[in-house]
N, CA, C and O of each residue as an XYZ file, in Angstrom:
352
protein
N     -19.564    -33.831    -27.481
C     -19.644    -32.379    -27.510
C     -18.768    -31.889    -28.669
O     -17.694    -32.414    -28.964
N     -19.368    -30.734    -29.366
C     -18.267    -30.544    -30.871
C     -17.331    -29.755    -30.033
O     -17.440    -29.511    -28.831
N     -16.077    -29.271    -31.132
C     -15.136    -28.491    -30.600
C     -15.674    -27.125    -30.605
O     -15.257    -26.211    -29.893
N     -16.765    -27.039    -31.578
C     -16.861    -25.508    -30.822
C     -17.445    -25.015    -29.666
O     -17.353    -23.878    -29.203
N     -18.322    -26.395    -29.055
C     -19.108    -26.212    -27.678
C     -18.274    -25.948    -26.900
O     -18.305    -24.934    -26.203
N     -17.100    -27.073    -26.864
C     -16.062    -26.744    -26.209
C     -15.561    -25.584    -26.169
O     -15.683    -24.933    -25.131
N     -14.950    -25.101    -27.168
C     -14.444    -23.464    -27.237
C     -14.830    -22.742    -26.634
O     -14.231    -22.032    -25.826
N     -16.240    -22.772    -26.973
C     -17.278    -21.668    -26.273
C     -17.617    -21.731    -24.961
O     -17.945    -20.663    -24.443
N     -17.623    -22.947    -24.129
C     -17.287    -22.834    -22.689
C     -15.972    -22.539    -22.005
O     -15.954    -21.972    -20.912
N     -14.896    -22.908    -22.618
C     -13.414    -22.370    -22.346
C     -13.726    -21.225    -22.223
O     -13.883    -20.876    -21.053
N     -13.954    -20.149    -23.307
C     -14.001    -19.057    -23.596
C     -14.515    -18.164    -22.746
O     -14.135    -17.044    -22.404
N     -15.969    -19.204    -22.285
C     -16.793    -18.503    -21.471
C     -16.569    -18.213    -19.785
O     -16.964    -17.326    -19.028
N     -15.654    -19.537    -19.600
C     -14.884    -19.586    -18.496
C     -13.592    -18.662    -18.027
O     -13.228    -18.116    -16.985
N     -13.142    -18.787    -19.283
C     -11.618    -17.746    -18.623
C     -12.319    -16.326    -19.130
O     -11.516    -15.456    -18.791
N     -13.470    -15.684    -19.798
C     -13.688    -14.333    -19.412
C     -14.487    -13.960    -18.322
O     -14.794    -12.798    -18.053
N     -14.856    -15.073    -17.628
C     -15.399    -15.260    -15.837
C     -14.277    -14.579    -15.481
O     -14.200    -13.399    -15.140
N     -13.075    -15.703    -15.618
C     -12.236    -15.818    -14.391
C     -10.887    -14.078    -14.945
O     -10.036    -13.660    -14.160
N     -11.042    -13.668    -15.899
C     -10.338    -12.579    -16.342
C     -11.149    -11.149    -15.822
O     -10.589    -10.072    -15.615
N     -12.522    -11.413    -15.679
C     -13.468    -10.370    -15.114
C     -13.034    -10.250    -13.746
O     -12.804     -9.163    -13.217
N     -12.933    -11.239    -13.239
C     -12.695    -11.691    -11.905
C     -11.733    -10.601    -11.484
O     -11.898     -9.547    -10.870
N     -10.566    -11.255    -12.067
C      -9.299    -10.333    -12.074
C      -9.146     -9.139    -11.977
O      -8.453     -8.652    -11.084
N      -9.842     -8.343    -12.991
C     -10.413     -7.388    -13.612
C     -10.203     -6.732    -11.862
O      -9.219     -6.200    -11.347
N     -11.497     -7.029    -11.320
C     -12.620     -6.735    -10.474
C     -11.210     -6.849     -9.276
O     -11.007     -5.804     -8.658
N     -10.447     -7.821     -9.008
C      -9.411     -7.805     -7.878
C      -8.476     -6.954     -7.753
O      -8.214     -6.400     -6.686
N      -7.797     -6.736     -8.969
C      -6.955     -5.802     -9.239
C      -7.240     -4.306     -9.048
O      -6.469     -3.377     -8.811
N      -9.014     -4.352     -9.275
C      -9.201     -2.488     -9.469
C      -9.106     -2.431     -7.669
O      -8.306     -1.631     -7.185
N     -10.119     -3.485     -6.547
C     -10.167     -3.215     -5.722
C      -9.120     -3.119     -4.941
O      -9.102     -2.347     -3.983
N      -7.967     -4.019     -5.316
C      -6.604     -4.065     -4.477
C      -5.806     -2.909     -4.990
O      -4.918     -2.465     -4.262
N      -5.954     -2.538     -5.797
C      -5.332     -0.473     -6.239
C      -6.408      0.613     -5.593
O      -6.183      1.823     -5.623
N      -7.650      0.017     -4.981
C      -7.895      1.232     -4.436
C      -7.432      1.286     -3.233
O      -6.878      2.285     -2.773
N      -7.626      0.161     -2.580
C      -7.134     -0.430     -1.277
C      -5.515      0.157     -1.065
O      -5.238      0.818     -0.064
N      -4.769     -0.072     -1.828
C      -3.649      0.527     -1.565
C      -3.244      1.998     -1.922
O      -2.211      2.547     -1.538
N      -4.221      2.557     -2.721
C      -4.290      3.891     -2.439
C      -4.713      4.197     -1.232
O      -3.839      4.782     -0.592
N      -5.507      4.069     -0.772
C      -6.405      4.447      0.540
C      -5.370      4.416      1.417
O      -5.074      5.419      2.067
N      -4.683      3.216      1.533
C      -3.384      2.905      2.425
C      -2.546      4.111      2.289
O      -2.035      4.880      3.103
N      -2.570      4.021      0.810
C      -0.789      5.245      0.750
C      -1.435      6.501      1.598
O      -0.974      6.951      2.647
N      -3.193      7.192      0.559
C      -2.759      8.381      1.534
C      -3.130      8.473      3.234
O      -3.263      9.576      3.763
N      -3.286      7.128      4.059
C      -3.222      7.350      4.900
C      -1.415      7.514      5.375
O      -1.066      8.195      6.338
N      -0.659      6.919      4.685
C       0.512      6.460      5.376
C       1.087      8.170      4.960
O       1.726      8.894      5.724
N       0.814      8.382      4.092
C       1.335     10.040      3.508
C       1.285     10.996      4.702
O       2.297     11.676      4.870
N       0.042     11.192      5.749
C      -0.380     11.672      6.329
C       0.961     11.162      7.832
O       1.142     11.988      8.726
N       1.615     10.001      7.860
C       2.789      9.969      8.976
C       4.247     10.330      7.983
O       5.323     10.697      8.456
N       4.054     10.191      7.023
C       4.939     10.987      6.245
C       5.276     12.266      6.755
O       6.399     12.564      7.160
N       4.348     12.973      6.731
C       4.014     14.741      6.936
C       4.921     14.701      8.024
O       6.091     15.073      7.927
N       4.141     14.034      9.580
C       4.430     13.483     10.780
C       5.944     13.853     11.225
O       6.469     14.611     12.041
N       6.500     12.605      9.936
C       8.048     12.202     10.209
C       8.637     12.782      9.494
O       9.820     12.450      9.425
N       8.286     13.660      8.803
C       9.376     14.668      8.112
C       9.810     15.665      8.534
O      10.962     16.062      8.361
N       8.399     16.561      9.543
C       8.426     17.450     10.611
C       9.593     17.161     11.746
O      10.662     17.703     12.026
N       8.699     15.807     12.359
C       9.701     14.993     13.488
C      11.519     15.114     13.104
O      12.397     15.599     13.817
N      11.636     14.535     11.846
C      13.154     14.955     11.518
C      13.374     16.255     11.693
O      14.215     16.717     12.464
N      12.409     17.075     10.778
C      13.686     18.592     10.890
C      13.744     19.235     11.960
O      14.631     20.073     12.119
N      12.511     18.897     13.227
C      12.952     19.529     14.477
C      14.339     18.699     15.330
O      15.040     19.160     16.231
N      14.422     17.129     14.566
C      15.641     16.392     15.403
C      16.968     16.897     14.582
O      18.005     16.579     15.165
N      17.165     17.626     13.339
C      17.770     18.151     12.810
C      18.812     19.390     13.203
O      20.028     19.545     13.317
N      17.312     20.358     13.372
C      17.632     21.281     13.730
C      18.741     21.437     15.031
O      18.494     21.008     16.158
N      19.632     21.929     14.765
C      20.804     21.995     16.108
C      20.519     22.622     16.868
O      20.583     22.273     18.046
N      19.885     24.358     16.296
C      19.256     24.913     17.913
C      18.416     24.556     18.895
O      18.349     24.963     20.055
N      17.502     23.407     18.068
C      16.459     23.059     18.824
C      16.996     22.106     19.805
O      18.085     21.681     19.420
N      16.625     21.614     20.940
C      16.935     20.674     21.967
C      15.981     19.284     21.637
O      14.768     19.483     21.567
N      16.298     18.395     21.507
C      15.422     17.222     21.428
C      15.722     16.145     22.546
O      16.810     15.716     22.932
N      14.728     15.904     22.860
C      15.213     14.992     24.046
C      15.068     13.312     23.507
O      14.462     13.108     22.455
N      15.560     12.331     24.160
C      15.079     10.816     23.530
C      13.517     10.601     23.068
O      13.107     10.216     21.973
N      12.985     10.862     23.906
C      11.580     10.433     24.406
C      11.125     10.785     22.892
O      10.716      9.814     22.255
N      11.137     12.104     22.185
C      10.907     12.767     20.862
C      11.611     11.753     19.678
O      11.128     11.159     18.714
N      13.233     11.869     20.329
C      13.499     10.881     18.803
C      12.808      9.222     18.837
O      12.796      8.462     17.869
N      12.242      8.911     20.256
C      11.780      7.478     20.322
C      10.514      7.330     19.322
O      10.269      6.455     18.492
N       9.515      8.942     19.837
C       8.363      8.758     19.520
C       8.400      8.851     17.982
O       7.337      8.426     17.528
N       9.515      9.383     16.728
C      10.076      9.627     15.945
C      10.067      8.359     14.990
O       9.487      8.178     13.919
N      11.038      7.413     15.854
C      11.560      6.208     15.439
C      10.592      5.385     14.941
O      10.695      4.818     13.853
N       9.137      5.233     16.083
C       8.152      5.050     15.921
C       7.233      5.171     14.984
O       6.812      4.108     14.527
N       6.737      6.288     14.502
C       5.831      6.646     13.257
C       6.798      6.062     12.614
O       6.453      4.893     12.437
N       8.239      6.332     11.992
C       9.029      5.901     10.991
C       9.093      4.202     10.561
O       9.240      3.761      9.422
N       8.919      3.321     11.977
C       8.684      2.110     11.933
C       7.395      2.038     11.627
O       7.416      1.259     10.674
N       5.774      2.467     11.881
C       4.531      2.114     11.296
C       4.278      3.026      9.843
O       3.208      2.968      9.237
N       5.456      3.886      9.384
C       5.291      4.200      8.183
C       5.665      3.263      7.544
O       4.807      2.787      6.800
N       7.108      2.567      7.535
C       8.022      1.286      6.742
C       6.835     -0.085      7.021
O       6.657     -1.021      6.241
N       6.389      0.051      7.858
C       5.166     -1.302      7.966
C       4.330     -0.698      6.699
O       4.392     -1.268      5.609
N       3.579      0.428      6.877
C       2.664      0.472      6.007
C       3.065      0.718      4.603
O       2.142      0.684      3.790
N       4.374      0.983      4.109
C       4.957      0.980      2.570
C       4.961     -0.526      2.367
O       4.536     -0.874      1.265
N       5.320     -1.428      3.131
C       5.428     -3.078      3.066
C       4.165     -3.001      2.866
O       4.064     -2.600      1.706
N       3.116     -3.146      3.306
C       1.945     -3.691      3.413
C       1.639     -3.381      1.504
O       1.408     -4.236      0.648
N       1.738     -2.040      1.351
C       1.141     -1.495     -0.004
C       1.648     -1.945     -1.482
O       1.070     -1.949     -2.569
N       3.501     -2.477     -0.925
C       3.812     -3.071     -1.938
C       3.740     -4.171     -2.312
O       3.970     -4.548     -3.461
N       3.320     -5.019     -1.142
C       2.983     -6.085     -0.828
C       1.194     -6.366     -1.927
O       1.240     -7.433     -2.539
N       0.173     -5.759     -2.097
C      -0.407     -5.377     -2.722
C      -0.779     -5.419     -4.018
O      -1.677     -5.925     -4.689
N       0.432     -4.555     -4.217
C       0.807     -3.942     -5.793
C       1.288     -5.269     -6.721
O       1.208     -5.440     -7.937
N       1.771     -6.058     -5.754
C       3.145     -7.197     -6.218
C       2.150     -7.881     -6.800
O       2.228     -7.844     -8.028
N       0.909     -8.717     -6.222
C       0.016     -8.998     -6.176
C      -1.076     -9.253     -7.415
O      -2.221     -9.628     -7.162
């Protein structure tokens, strides 16, 4: 086989496997968009949740800061998941 046959299948091979890429990368950035603005949406959630646990006049009982703690733990899951992703 000459060297340029060769070349030309190398060539032809890693702009497969660079398309490829191409093609993984766009879908794993939409994918983690989709993620963020769902996770944005317990953002809202837990930002609310804070300023009523904030607020001093207001009375908060456990049960509120539990349910609180909560979104805040499946928000920090879902920032892992996205950077996890990105890294990627």
């Amino acid at each position: 086989m000459s060297v340029k046959i060769e070349f030309d299948n190398l060539f032809e091979k890693l702009k497969s496997e660079r398309d490829e890429i191409i093609l993984k990368l766009h879908l794993a950035s939409m994918e983690a968009k989709d993620e963020f603005e769902e996770a944005d949406k317990h953002w809202d959630t837990l930002k609310n949740k804070a300023a009523e646990i904030a607020d001093e006049s207001k009375e908060t009982s456990e049960e509120f800061i539990a349910k609180a703690k909560i979104v805040g733990e499946e928000l920090k899951d879902a920032y892992n998941r996205i950077n996890k992703r990105l890294a990627n």
